[in-house]
C-alpha positions as CSV (number, residue, x, y, z in Angstrom):
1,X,-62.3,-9.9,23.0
2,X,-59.4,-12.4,22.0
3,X,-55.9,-11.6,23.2
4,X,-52.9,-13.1,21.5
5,X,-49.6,-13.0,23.9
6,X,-46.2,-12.9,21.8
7,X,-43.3,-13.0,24.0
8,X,-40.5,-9.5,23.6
9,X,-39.2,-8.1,21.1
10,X,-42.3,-6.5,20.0
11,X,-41.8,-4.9,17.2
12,X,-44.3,-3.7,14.6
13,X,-41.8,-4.4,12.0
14,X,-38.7,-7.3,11.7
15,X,-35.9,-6.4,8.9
16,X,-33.1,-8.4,8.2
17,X,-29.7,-7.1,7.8
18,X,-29.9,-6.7,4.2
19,X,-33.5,-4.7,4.8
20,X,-31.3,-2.3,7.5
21,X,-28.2,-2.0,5.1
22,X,-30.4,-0.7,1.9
23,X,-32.5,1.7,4.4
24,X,-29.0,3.0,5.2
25,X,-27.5,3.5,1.9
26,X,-30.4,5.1,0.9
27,X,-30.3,7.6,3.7
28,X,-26.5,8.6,2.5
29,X,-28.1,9.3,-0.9
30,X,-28.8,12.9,-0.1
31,X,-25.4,13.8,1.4
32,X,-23.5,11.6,-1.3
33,X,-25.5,13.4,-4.1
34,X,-24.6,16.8,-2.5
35,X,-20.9,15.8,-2.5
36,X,-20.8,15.2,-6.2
37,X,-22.5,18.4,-6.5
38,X,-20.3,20.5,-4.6
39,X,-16.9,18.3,-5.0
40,X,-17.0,16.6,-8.7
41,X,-17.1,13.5,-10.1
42,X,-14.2,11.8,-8.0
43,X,-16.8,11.2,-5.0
44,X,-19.0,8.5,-7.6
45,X,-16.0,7.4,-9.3
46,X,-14.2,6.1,-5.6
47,X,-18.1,5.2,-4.4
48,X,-18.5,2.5,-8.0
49,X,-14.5,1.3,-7.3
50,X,-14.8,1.4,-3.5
51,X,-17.8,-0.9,-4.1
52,X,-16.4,-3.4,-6.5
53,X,-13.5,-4.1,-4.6
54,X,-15.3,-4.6,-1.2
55,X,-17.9,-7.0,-3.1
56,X,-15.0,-8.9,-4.8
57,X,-13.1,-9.3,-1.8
58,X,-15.8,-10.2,0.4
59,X,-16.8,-13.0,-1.8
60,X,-13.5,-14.3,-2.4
61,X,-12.6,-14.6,1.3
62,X,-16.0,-16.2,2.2
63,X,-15.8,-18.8,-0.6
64,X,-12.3,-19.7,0.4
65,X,-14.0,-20.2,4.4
66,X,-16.8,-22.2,2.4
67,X,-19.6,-19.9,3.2
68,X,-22.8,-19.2,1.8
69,X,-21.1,-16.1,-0.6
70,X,-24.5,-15.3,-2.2
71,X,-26.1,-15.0,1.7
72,X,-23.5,-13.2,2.9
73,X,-23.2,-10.7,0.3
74,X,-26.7,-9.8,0.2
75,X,-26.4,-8.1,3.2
76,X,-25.0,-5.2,2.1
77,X,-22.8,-5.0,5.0
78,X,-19.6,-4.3,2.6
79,X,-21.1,-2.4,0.2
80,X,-22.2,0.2,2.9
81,X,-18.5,-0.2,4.4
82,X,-17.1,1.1,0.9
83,X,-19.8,3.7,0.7
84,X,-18.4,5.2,3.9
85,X,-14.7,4.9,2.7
86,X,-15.8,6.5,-0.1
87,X,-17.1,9.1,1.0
88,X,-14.2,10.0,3.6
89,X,-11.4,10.3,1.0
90,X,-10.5,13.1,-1.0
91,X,-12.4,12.5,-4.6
92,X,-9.3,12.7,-6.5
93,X,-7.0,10.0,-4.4
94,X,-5.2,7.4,-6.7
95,X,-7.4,4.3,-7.6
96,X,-4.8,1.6,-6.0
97,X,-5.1,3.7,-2.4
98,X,-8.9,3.1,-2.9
99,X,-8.3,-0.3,-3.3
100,X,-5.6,-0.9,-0.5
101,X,-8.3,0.8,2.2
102,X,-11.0,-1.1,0.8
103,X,-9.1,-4.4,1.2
104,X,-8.2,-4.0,4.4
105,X,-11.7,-3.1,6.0
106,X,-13.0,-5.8,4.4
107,X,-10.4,-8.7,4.6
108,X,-8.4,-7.2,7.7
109,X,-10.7,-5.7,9.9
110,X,-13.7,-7.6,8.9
111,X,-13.2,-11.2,7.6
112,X,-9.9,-11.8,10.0
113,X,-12.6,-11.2,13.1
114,X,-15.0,-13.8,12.1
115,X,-17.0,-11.5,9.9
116,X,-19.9,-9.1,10.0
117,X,-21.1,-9.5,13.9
118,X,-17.8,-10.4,15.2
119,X,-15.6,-7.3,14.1
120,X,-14.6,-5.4,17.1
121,X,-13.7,-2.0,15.0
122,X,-15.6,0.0,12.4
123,X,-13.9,-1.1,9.1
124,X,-14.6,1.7,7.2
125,X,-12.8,3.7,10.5
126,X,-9.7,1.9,10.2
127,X,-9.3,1.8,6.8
128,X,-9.1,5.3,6.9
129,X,-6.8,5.6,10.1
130,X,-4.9,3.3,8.5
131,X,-4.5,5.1,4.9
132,X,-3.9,8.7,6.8
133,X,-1.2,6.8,8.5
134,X,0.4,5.3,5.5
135,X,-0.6,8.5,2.9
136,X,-0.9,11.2,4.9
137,X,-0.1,14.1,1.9
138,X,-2.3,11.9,-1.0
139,X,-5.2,12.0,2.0
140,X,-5.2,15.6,2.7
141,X,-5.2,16.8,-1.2
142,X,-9.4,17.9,-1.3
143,X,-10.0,20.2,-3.9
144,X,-12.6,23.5,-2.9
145,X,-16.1,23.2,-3.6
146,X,-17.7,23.9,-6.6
147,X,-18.1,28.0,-6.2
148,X,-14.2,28.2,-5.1
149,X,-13.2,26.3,-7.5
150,X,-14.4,27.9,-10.8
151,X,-12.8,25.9,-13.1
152,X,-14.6,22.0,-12.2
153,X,-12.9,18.9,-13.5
154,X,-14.9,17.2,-15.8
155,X,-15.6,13.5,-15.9
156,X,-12.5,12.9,-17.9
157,X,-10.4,14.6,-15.9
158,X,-11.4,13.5,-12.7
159,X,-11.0,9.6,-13.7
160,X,-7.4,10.6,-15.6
161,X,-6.6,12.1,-12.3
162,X,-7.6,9.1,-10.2
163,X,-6.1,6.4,-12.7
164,X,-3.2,7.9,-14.1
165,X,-2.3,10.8,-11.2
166,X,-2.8,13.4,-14.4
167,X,-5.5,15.3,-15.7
168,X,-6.1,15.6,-19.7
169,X,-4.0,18.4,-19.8
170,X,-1.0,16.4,-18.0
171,X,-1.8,18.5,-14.5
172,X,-1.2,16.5,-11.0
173,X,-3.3,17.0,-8.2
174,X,-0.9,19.7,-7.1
175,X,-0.7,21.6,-10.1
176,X,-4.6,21.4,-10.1
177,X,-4.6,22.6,-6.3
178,X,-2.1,25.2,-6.9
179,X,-4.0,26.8,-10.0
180,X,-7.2,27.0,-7.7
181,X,-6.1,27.3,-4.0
182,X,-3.5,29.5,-3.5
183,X,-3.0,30.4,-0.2
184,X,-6.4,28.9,0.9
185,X,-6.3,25.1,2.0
186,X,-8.7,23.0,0.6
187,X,-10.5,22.2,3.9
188,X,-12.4,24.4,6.3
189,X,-10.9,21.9,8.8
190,X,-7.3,22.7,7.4
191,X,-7.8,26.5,6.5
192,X,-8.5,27.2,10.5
193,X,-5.5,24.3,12.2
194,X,-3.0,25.9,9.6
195,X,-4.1,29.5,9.7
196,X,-3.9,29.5,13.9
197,X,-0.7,27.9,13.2
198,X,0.7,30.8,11.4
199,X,-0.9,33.5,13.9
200,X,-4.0,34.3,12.7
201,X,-7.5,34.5,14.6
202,X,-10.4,32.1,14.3
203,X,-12.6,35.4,13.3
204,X,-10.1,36.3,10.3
205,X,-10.2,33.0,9.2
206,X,-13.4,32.9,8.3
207,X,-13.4,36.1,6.2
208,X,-11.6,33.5,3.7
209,X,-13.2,32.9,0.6
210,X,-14.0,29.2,2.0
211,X,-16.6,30.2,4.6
212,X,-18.4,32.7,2.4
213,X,-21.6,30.7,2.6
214,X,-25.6,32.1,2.4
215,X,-26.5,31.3,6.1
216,X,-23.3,31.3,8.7
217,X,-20.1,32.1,8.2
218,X,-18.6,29.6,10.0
219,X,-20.0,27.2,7.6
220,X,-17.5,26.1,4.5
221,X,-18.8,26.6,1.5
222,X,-20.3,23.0,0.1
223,X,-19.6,21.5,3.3
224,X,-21.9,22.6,5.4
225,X,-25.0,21.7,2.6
226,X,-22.8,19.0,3.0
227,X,-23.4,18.0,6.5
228,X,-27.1,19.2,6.4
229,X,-27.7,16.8,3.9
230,X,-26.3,13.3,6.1
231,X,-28.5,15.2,9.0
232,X,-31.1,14.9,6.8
233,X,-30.2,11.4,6.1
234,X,-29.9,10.2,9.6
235,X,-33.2,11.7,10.6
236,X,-35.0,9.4,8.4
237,X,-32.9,6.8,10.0
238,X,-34.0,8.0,13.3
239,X,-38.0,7.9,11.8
240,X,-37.9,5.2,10.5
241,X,-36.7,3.4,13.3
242,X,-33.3,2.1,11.8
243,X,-31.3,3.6,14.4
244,X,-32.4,5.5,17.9
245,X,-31.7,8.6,18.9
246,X,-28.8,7.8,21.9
247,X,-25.5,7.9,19.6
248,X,-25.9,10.5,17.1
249,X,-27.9,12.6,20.0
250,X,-25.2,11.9,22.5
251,X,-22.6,12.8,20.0
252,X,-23.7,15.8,18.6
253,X,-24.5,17.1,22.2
254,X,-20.7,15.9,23.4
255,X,-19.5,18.2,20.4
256,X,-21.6,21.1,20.6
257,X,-20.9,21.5,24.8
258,X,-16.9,21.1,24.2
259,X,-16.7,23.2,21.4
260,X,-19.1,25.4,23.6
261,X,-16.7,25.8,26.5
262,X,-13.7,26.4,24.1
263,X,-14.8,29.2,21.9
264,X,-16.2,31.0,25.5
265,X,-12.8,30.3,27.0
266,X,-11.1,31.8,23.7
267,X,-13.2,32.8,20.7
268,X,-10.0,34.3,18.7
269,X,-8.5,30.4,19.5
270,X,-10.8,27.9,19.3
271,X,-13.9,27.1,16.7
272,X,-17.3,27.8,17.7
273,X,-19.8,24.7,18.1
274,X,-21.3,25.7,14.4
275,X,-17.8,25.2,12.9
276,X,-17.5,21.9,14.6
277,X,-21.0,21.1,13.8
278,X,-21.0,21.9,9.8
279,X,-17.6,21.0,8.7
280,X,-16.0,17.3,8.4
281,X,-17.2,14.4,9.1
282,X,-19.3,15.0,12.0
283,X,-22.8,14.8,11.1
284,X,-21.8,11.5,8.8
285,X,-20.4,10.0,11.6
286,X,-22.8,10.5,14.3
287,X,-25.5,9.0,11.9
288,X,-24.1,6.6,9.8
289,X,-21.0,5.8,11.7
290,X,-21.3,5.9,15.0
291,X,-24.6,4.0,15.0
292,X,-22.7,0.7,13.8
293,X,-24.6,-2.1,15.5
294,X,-21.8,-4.3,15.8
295,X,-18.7,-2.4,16.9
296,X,-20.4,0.2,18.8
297,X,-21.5,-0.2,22.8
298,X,-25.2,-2.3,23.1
299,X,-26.7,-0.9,26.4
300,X,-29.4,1.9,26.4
301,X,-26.8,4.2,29.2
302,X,-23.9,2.6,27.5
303,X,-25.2,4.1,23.7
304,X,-25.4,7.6,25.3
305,X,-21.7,7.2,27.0
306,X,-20.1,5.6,23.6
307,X,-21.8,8.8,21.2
308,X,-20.8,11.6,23.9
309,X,-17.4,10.4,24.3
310,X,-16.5,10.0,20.4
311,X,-17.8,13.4,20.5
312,X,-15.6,14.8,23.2
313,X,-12.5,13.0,21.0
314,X,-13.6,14.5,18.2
315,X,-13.4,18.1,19.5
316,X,-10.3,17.6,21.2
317,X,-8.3,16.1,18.4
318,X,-9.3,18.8,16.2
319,X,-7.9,21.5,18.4
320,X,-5.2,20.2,20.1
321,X,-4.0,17.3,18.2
322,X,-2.2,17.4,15.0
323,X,-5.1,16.0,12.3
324,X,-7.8,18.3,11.6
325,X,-10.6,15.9,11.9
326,X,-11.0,13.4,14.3
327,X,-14.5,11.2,13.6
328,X,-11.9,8.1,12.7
329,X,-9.7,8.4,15.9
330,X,-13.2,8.9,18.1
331,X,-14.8,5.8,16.7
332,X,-11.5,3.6,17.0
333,X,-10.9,5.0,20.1
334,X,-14.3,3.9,21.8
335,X,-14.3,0.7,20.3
336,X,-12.0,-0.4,22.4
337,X,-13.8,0.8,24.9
338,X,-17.0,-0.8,24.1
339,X,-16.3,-4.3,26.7
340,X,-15.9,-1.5,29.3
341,X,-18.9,0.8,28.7
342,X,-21.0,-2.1,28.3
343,X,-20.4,-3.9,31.3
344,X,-20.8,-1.2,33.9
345,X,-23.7,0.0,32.0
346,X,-25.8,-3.0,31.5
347,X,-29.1,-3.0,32.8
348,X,-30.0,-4.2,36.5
349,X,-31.7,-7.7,36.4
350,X,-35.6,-7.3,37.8
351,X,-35.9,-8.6,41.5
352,X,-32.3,-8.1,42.2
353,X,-30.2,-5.1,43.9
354,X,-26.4,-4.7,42.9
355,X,-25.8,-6.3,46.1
356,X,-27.2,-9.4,45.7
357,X,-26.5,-9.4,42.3
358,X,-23.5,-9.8,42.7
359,X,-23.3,-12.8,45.1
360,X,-25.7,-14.7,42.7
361,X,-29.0,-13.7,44.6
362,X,-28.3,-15.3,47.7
363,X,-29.3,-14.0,50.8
């Protein structure tokens, strides 16, 4: 019998970056096809200019620090960044608000550290902190899914919308809203933070027309297909070895235990752990998101701290805080915790107790 030794890693299969971005995007493909279905056109039209402006600006700044552009760009490491902004924003946001959060993830949050490996925050995070910040009424404009709305926008409309602010008809996005929505806001997020404003119950809130799904009620219509569809996504991720289980498990867990605790405390006040679960941004960020090999924590314990803490965040912001989703604010949040997490949860070299350790092994 022959033996070969090979020293560690041993992995049955090596990817590159660019092998681990495609895998990736193609896992979003499920949950960004379900958002065209259930939320128009606007979701592929901000994914395509999303995309062309990360490229574009990537390449410019990495010619102009006389890089390799053509090995840095076939990576995929901005084209997944737009992807994600993409898929955050409301479909019909103006084109040159696309543009402005795409530039800064890329050039600001990205190419200002150093690049892909030396960013300390998710781009695609802050660029949509930062547009929430600096937008906050163009950012909160989502139309209902397809089944509320009855009357869709068609392609035409949506990319009038986006690139002139008007549909064919010479409707704005509040016009459209207001011919569609009501009373109702356009989130499940925002239906249930406005309606407990206003002094309704958690339980009538989901009699709206919003939450009238086939399977749970505290699902919102389209977006809890929505979610199932990334879940579905990330577990491919997770099978196919792309990403392990600690973050998104961790996350998911941190969510579902606070949310948990709340609705027992108060179920008239505070959303059950489904709600949580199924609407927003959740399920995208604890797969796609949170699992960010470069800005997120690096130690096997430290992975598990990192995803239940964005989790707890994310719970917390959405019921006491004044934003109805949170997934942006956890990330950022624990990113700069990351140093922190990492060092106190760093794995114990072999041979040595803390003790001696920490007096460099001397005895």
């Amino acid at each position: 019998m022959k033996l070969t030794l090979s020293s560690s890693p041993h992995l049955r299969t090596r990817r590159d970056t660019g092998q681990v971005m495609r895998l990736v995007i193609y896992a979003m493909v499920p949950g960004i096809l379900a958002q065209w279905y259930f939320f128009g056109w606007g979701v592929l039209i901000q994914a395509v200019l999303a995309v062309m402006t990360a490229v574009l600006a990537e390449g410019t700044i990495l010619s102009l620090r006389k890089k390799n552009v053509e090995r840095a760009l076939s990576d995929y490491s901005a084209v997944l960044t737009a992807l994600l902004i993409a898929v955050s924003i409301p479909p019909a946001l103006p084109w040159w608000m696309t543009v402005v959060g795409t530039l800064f993830a890329i050039i600001i949050v990205k190419q200002l550290y150093g690049g892909l490996g030396f960013n300390m925050f998710n781009p695609a995070m802050v660029a949509y902190v930062v547009l929430l910040i600096s937008f906050p009424v163009a950012m909160t404009m989502w139309l209902p899914a397809a089944g509320v709305f009855a009357d869709a926008l068609s392609l035409a409309d949506t990319a009038s919308l986006i690139f002139t602010g008007f549909t064919q008809h010479g409707y704005d996005i509040t016009q459209v809203r207001g011919a569609i929505d009501g009373v109702t806001a356009a989130t499940p997020l925002d239906t249930v933070k406005t309606g407990l404003t206003q002094g309704a119950t958690y339980s009538e809130l989901l009699s709206r027309d919003i939450f009238n799904t086939a399977f749970f009620d505290a699902m919102g219509y389209g977006w809890g297909y929505v979610s199932l569809a990334y879940l579905l996504g990330g577990l491919m991720l997770i099978r196919l070895r792309v990403i392990t289980w600690h973050m998104p498990g961790s996350m998911l867990l941190a969510v579902l235990v606070v949310s948990l605790v709340l609705h027992l405390t108060n179920a008239d006040l505070y959303g059950s752990p489904l709600f949580h679960l199924t609407n927003g941004a959740v399920m995208i960020g604890a797969f796609f998101i949170v699992t960010d090999p470069v800005s997120g924590s690096t130690t096997p314990r430290g992975r598990i701290v990192f995803g239940a803490l964005i989790g707890f965040w994310v719970v917390i912001i959405r019921t006491f805080g004044g934003y109805p989703d949170a997934v942006a604010f956890g990330v950022i949040i624990m990113n700069m915790a990351v140093p922190l997490i990492d060092y106190y949860t760093r794995p114990r070299t072999y041979g040595r107790t803390p003790r001696n350790s920490a007096r460099g092994g001397q005895q």
